[in-house]
Residue frames relative to the residue before (quaternion, step in Angstrom):
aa qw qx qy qz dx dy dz
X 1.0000 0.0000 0.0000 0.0000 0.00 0.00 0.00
X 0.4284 -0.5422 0.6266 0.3604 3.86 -1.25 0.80
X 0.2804 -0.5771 0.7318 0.2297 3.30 -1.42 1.11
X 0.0101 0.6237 -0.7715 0.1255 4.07 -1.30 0.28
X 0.2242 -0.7129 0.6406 0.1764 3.01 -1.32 0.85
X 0.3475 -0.7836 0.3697 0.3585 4.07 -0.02 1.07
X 0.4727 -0.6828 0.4720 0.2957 3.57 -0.97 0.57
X 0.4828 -0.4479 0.6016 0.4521 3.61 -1.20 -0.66
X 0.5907 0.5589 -0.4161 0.4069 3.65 0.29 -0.71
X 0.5525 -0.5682 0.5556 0.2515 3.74 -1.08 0.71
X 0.7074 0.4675 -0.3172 0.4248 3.41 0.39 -0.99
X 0.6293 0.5898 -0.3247 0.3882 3.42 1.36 -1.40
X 0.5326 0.4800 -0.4445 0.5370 3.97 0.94 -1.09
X 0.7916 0.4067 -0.3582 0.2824 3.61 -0.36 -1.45
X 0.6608 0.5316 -0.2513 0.4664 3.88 1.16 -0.17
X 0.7193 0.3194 -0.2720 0.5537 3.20 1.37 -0.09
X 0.5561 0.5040 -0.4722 0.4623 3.29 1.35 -0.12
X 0.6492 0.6032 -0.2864 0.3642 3.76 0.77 -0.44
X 0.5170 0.5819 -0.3569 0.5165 3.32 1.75 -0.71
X 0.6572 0.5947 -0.3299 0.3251 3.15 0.76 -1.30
X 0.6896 0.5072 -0.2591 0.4472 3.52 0.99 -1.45
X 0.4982 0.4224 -0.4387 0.6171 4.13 1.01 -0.94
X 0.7917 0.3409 -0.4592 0.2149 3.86 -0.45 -0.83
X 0.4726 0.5415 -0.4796 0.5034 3.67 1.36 -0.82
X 0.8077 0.3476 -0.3993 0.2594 3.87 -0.36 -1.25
X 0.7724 0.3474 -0.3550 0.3959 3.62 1.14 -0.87
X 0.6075 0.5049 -0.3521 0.5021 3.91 0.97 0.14
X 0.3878 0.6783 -0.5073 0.3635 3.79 1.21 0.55
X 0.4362 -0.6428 0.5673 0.2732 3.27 -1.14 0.93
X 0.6852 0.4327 -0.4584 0.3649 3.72 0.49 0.01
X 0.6036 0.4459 -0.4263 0.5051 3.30 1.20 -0.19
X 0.6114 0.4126 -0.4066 0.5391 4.19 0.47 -0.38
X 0.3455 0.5244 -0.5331 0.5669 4.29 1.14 0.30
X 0.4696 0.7957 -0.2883 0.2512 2.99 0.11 -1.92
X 0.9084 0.1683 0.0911 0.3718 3.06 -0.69 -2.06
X 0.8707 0.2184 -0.2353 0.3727 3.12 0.86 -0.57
X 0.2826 0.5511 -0.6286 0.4704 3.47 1.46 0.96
X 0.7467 0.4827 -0.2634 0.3742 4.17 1.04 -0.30
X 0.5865 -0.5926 0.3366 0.4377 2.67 1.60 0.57
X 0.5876 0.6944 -0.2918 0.2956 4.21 1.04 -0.18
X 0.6003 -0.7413 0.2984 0.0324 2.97 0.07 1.39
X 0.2557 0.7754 -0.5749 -0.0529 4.06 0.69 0.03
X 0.2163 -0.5967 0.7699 0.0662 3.03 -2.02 0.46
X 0.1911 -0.7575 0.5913 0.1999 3.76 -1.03 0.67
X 0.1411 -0.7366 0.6581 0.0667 3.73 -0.73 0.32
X 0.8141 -0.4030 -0.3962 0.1337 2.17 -1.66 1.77
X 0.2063 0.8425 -0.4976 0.0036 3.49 -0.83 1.12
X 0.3771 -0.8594 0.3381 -0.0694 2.97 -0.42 1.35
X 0.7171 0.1736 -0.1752 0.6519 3.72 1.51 0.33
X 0.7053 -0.5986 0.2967 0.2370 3.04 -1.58 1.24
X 0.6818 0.3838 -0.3988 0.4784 3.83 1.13 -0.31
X 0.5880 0.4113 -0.4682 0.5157 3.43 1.06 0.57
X 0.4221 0.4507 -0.4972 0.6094 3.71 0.77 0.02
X 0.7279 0.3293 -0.4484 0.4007 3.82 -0.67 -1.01
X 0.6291 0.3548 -0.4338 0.5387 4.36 0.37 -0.96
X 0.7614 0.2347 -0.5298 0.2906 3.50 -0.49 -0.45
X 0.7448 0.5446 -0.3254 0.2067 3.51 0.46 -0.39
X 0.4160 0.7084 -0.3070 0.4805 3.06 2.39 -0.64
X 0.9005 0.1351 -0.2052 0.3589 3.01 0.66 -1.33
X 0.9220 -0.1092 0.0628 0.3661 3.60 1.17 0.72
X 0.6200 0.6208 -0.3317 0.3467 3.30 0.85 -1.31
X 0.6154 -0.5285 0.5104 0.2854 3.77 -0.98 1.23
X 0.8560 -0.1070 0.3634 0.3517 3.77 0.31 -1.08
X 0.2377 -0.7282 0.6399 0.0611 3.70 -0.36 1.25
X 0.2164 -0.5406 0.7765 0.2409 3.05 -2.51 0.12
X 0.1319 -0.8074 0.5736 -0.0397 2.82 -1.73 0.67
X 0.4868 -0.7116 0.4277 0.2715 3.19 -1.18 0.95
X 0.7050 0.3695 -0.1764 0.5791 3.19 1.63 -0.40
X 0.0408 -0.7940 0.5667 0.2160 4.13 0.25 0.18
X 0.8746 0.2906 -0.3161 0.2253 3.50 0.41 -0.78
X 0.0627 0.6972 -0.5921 0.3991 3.06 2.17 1.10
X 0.8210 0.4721 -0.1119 0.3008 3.27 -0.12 -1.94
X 0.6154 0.4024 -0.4435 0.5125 3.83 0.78 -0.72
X 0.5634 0.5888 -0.4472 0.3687 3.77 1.04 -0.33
X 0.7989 0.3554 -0.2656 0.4061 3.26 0.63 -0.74
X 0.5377 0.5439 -0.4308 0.4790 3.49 1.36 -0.57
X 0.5540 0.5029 -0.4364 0.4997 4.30 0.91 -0.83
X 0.3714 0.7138 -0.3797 0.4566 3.89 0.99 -1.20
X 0.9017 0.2421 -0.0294 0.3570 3.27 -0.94 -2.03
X 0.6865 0.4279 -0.3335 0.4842 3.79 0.76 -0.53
X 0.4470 0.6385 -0.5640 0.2730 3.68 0.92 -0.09
């Protein structure tokens, strides 16, 4: 889920409620099924903490970027122990 802090401003709710809806459809496990019963590779970009490592990897993705890599080679050494 996009963390956002919600504004007061009407517009601000109606912009974070929409993130929410793009983040449910493109972080669905039926859509990371999807791609890689097609052979499609995903890659997430740019994540940068370990409960965002653990979703992308729970639900699939081949491989993140990061702003931090040896955040991540920590946690990938971590998970393969």
């Amino acid at each position: 889920m996009i963390f956002l802090e919600l504004g007061n401003v009407g517009i601000a709710r109606t912009a974070v409620g929409v993130l929410r809806i793009i983040d449910w459809f493109l972080m669905s496990p039926v859509l990371f099924d999807h791609l890689e019963r097609r052979g499609i590779h995903v890659y997430l970009w740019v994540l940068n903490e370990e409960k965002h490592f653990d979703r992308a990897f729970s639900l699939g993705a081949h491989g993140v970027m990061t702003d931090y890599p040896s955040k991540l080679k920590t946690y990938l050494e971590r998970k393969h122990k």
